[in-house]
N, C-alpha and C positions, 0 to 999 in steps of 0.2 A: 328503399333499403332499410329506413330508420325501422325501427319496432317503435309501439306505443310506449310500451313500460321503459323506463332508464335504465339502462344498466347499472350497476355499481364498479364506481369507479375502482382502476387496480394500478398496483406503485410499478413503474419500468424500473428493473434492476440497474442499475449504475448511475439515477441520476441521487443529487444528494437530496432533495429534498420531496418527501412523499408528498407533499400538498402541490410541487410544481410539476409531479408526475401524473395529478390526477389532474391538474387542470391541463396538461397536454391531449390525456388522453381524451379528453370532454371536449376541446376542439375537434381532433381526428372523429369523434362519433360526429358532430353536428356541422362538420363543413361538407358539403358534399363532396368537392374535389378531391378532399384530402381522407376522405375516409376510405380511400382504396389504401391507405400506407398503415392505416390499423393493424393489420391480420400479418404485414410484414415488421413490423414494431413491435410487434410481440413476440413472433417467432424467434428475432434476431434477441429481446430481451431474458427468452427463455433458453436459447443457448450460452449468452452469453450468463446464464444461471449455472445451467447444465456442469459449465468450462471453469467458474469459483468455485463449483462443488466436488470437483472431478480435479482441481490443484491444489496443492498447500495456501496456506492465505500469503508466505510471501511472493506469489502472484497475483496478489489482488487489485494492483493498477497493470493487469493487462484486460485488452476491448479485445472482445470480437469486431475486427471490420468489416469482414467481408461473409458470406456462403454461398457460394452460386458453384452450380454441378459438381456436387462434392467437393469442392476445395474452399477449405478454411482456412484463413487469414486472421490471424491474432497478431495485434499493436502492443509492441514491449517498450517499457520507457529507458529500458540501456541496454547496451550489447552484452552485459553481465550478464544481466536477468536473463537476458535471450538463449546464451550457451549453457545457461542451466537448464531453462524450459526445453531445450533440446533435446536433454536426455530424455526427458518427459514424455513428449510425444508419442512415443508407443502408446506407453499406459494411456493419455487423453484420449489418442483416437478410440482404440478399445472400450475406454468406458463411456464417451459418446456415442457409440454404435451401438453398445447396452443399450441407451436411453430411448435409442429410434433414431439419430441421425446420420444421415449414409455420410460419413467423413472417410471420402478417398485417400486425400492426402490435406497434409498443415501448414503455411508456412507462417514464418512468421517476419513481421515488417518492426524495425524499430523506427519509432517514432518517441523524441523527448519534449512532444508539446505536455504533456499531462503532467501537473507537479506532486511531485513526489510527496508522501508527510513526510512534515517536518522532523527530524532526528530527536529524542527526547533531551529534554534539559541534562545536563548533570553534573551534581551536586557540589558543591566546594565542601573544600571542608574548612569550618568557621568552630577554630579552639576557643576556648571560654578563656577569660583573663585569666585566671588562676594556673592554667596552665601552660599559657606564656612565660609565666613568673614563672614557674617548674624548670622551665629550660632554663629561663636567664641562670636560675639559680645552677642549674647542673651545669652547665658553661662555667660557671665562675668557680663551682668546687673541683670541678677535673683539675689535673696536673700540667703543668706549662710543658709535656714530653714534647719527642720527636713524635710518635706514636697518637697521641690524643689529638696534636694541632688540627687535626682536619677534624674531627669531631667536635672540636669544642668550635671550629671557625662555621661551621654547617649548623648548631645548635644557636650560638648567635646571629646568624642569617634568618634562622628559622624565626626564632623569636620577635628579630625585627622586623621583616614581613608581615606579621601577624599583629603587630600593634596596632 
């Protein structure tokens, strides 16, 4: 079944790294046993293309798991994400069936092994000396009122906080 010529290696969509994709796939060509699962490795990677191209990217950690007689099976990693992509489904299927694939029906399996990214950092906010001194000073020139007390008492909190 081998050809002479090597094929050129090609990346499976969803793993992270394209060098660990091409050395999978250069196994599946030169094992025998295993190079029946090529032609299904790639279908499942070209759907699972098809399925990021055809969602918003905040579904980008769902897998296709399954395709077998028309029913697809996509892995959500929370029941959120899940009743969103619910709404979805019309449109998926529909523009799945554009691409060529007979998607009867969808369902979809949560599943929270896949870790999420990480949430972005965010930011403190870090006042320059000067304007720590700002407040002390504005704390001390307010008015001893009824009215100011909480002002002036939140301006020296602030202040010392921040030293």
């Amino acid at each position: 079944m081998q050809s002479s010529t090597p094929k050129r290696p090609f990346h499976i969509f969803g793993t992270k790294s394209r060098q660990t994709s091409f050395v999978a796939t250069d196994f599946l060509r030169t094992n025998d046993r295993m190079a029946g699962l090529l032609p299904a490795a790639t279908r499942m990677a070209r759907l699972q293309s098809d399925c990021a191209a055809a969602l918003p990217s905040m579904f980008s950690n769902c897998d296709v798991l399954s395709f077998q007689e028309g029913a697809l099976v996509l892995a959500v990693p929370s029941s959120a994400l899940a009743a969103r992509l619910k709404q979805m489904l019309p449109k998926l299927q529909i523009t799945l069936q554009g691409r060529g694939w007979q998607v009867e029906s969808i369902r979809l399996k949560v599943q929270v092994t896949r870790a999420l990214p990480d949430k972005p950092e965010i930011r403190t906010l870090e006042l320059p000396p000067v304007a720590v001194q700002a407040f002390e000073e504005l704390a001390g020139s307010l008015e001893e009122t009824a009215q100011n007390r909480d002002l002036v008492a939140a301006l020296r909190a602030l202040a010392a906080k921040r030293r």
